[in-house]
N, C-alpha and C positions, 0 to 999 in steps of 0.2 A: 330238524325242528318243524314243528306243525306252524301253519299258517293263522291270524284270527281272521275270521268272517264278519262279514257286513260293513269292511271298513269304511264305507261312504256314513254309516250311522255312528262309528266310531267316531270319524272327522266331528260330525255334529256334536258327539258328549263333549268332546276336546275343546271344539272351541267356546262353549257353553261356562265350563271350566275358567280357561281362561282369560275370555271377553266379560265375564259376568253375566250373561245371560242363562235365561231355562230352555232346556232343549228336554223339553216332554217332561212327565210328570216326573218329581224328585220324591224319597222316600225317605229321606234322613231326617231325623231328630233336629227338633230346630233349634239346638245347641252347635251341632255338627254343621249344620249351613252356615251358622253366624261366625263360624271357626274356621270352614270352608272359605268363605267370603272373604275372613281375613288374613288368608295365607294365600289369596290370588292376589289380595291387592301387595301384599309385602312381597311375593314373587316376582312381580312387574317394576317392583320398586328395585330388587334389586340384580333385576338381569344384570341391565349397562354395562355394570360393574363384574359382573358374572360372565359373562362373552367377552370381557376385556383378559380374563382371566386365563379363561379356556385358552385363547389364541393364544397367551403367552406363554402357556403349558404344553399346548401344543407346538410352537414354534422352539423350544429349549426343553427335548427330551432326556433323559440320562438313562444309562444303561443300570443292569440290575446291579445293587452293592455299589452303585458311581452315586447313588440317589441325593447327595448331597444338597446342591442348590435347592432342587422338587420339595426336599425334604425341610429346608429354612422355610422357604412360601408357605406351606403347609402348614406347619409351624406358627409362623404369624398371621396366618391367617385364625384361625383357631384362636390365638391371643386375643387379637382385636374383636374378635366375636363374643369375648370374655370367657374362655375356658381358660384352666389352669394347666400350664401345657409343659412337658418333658422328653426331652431330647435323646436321641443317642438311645432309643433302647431299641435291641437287637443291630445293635448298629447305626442304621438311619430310618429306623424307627421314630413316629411320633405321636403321642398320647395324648387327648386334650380331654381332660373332667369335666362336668360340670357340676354340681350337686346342688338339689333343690326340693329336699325336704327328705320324708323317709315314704320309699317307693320302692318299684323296682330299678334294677339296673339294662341299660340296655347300652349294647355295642355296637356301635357302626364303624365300619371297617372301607377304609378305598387301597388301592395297591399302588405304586407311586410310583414304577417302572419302565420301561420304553424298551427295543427291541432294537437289532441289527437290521436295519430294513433302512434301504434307501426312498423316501417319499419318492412319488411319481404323482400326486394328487393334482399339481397342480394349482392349489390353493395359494391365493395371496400370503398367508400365514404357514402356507410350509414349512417344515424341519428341512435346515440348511445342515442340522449338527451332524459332527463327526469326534468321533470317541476311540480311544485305546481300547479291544475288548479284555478277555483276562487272558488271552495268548500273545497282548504283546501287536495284536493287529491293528490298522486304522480302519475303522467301518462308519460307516452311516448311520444314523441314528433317529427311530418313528416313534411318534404312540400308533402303533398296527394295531394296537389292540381294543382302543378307543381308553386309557388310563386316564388322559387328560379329562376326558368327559366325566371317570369316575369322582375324578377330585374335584371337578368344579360345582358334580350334585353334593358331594360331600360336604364342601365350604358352604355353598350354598344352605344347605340343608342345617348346618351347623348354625348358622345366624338366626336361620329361623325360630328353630328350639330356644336358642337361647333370648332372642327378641320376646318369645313367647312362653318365659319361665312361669308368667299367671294365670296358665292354663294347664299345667301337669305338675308333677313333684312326685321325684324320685332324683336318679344319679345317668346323666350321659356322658359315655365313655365314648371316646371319638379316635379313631387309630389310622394311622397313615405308615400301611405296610411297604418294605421294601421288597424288592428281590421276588416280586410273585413269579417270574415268568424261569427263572430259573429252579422254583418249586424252595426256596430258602426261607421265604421274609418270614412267616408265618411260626415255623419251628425257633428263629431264631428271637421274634419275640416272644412267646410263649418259655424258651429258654432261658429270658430275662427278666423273666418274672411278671408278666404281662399280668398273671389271673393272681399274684402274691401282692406285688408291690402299687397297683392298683384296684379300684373296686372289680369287683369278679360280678358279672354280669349274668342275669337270667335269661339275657339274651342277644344272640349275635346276626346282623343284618348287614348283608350287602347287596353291591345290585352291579349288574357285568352288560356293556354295551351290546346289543342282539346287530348282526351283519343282515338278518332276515327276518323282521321285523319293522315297520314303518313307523318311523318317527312321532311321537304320541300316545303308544302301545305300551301295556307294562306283560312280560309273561312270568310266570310258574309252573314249576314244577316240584311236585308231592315226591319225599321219599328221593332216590338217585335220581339226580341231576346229572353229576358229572360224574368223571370214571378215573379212576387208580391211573396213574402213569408211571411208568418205570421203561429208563432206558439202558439197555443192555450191549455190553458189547463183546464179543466172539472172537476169538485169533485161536484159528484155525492153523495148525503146525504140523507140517509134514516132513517129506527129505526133498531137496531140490537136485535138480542135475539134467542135465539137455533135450530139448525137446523131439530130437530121435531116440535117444533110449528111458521111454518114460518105464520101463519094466526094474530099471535100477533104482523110480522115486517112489518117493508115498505122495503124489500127488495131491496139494492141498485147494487147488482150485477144484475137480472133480469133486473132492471132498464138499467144499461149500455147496455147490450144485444141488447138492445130495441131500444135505442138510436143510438149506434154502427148501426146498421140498418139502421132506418131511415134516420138518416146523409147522408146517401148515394143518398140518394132523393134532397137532394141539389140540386145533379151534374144533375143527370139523369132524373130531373123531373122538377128541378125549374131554371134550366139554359139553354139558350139559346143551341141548338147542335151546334152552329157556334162559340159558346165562350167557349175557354179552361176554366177548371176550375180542382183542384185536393180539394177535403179533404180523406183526410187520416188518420186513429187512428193509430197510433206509438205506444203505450204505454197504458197495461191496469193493474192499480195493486189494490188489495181491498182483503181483508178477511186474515185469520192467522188458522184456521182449518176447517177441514172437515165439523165437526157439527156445526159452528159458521157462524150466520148471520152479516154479519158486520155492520158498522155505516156507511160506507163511500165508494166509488171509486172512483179512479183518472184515468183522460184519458188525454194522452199529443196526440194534434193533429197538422199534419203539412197542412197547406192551402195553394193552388197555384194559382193564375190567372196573368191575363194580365192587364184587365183595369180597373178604381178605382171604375166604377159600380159592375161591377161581386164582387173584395172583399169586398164592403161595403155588397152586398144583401148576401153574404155566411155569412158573421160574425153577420147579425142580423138574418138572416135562425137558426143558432146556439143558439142562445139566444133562437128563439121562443118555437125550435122543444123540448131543453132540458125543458124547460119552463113547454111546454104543456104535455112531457109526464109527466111530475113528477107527475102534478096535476091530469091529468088521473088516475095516479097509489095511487092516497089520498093523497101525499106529501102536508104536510103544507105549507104554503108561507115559513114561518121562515126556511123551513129547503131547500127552491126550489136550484138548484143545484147554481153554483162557476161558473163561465167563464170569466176567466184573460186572458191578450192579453198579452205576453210576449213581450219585450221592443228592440228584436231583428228582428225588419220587415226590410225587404227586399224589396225596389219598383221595380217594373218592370222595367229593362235596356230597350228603345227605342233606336232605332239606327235612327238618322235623315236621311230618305231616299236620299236625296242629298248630305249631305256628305258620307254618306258609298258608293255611286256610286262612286264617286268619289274618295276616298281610294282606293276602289276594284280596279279602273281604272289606275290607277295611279303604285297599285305596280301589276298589273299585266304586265305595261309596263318593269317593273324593270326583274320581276323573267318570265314569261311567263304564257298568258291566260290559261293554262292547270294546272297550280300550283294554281289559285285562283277558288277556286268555291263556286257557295252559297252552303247555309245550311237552313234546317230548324230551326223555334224558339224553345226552352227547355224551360222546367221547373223547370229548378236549377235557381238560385236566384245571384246577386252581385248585390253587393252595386253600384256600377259607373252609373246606372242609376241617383241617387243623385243628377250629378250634370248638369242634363240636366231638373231638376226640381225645380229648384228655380224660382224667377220672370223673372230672366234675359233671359230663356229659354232657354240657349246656345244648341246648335246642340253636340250631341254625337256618338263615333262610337265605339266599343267595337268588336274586328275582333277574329277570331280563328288562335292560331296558331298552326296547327300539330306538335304531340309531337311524336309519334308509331315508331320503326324502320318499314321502309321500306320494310322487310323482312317479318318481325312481322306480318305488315297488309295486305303484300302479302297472309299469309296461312288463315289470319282469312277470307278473300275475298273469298278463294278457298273453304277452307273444315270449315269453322262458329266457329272456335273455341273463345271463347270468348277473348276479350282482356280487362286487368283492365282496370278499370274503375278508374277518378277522386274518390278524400277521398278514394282509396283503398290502404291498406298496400303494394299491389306490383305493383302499378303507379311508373315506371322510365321512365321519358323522356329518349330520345337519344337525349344528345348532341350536336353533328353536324350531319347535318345538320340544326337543328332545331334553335340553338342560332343563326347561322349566318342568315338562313331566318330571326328570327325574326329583327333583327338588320335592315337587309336592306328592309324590308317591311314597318317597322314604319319610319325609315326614307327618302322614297322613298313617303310617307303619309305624313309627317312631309314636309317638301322642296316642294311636290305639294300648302299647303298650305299657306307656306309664300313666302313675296312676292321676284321676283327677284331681287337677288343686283344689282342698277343702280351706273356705272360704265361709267367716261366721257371719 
């Protein structure tokens, strides 16, 4: 991801923002200031309460599909802000409406998930939790990914709109996704009638913690964002028998070797140079001794792209290359290798290039042109592309928001030190700044969107 400049003038829009002051001349409509004005002071009104939240979202994570408790809070939280709120869709799914007049519809979306990751942060408010995963194992249990952050701008965010129903009219829809991290939440409410049995939205916004990013910053990205994910896995099957007479096996460890190799001609030989693509072997396991030929290897592989060409042509690439070597190597038909598509794909997030202009526009009016900058697109994967892929084709935005103390990305800037990264055990957002940016960034996106309250 690209870096924004001048952040010493960025600091100044920010805190201008949120102390109430002017920091150099302002261009906004002075409807926009006085609306401005009173979404810093209701912000400040209700961090307290909002850092109270966070930590406690933070300190009691649940794994994807476990999302139960996350998923009540959530829930009432939503209530008490006054949305009209339903349960239980796509499972721990949560909906909260608002409606307030005839407008359009807009969706905001947080994902309510945690990860197998044991904290190492250090934070007073650490994740002590440990969880069953779905094999039956005991693990450890983070927001790695900063989710807690996403729900507390979400709530937050939530309150505000609705404190502030005499300034917009239309319908907000407020969703509290499960199971992002394991690529589920998303299909499964969309499967339950997310866009049927609630208003279907003209438009869908979310916003994802940035690792490289300083706290304060909002980014975008026009067009691919994120990338297709698809995890694959291989079992490779030969003949076993002793590691002196390998002339009597179909050895299936050489075989992987071989394979492992070629796969890599995917990228670098059968894909366009202008089209991202990642495959990747994560995982190789086969054999039990030294002198022992085995019967089998396993290769778990992770795949990245953009467009539904590139992964349709990698994933039958896969098929042919393991195919063809086996047979090469005298592999029977009966025994030609295993290639399962693991049932947690990932589509590519598209950011609708007109509405993210228009986000980006919109809250850079709020916090200041030097706080929003683009980005380029990654290779990590969420779900919220989803829901800009059904028939109805609704426009989607999915914005960064800086999580790094300021500080922090100060030194990484100067002398490279590295800074964790997301899914790492010592990812800690900073706090504030960071919730209150996200707060008035989606809802500065949010009120762009709907329409204005007409008022006789």
């Amino acid at each position: 991801m690209t870096t924004p400049r001048n952040h010493s003038r960025s600091s100044v829009w920010l805190t201008a923002f949120l102390l109430g002051v002017t920091a150099g001349p302002l261009t906004w409509p002075a409807f926009t200031a006085d609306l401005r004005d009173d979404v810093r002071t209701r912000v400040a009104q209700e961090y307290p309460s909002l850092d109270s939240l966070y930590k406690h979202l933070h300190a009691h994570p649940e794994l994807s599909l476990q999302e139960k408790e996350t998923a009540k809070r959530i829930g009432d939280e939503l209530e008490q802000a006054g949305l009209q709120v339903t349960r239980g869709v796509g499972r721990n799914g949560v909906v909260g409406v608002l409606r307030n007049g005839v407008g359009p519809t807009v969706l905001v979306r947080t994902d309510l998930d945690a990860l197998p990751v044991k904290e190492q942060t250090g934070l007073p408010y650490s994740s002590t939790a440990q969880a069953k995963d779905e094999k039956g194992e005991t693990v450890s249990v983070m927001h790695a990914c900063g989710h807690d952050v996403h729900m507390t701008v979400f709530v937050g965010t939530a309150r505000l709109l609705a404190q502030l129903k005499n300034r917009w009219q239309g319908t907000l829809v407020m969703i509290g996704q499960p199971a992002e991290e394991r690529g589920k939440g998303a299909r499964a409410m969309l499967g339950d009638g997310l866009f049927a049995r609630f208003p279907k939205p003209n438009y869908c916004l979310a916003l994802h913690s940035s690792a490289a990013l300083p706290s304060g910053s909002v980014g975008y990205v026009e067009g691919f964002a994120m990338a297709n994910v698809d995890s694959v896995n291989v079992t490779i099957r030969g003949v076993g028998g002793h590691g002196a007479w390998p002339h009597t096996t179909k050895d299936p460890i050489v075989l992987a070797a071989q394979m492992i190799l070629a796969l890599q001609t995917i990228v670098s030989r059968e894909t366009s140079p202008g089209e991202p693509a990642v495959v990747t072997v994560g995982s190789i396991h086969g054999g039990t001794k030294h002198n022992i030929i085995p019967d089998e290897v396993k290769l778990q592989l992770t795949l990245r792209s953009y467009t539904d060409e590139v992964r349709k042509h990698t994933l039958d690439s896969i098929h042919r290359i393991t195919r063809g070597l086996a047979a090469a190597a005298g592999v029977t038909e009966d025994k030609y290798p295993l290639v399962t598509l693991e049932d947690e794909f990932t589509p590519a997030t598209y950011n609708n290039p007109e509405l993210t202009r228009r986000a980006a526009a919109a809250i850079k009016r709020w916090i200041g042109d030097a706080n929003v900058v683009a980005q380029k697109p990654v290779m990590g994967g969420e779900d919220f592309g989803e829901y800009g892929r059904t028939q109805d084709k609704i426009p989607v935005c999915l914005l960064w928001l800086g999580a790094v103390n300021p500080e922090v990305y100060k030194e990484h800037i100067t002398t490279g030190k590295a800074l964790p990264s997301l899914h790492s055990a010592q990812f800690a957002p900073l706090p504030e700044p960071t919730i209150k940016t996200g707060v008035a960034a989606m809802t500065a996106a949010v009120l762009d969107l709907l329409g204005n309250k007409i008022t006789n």
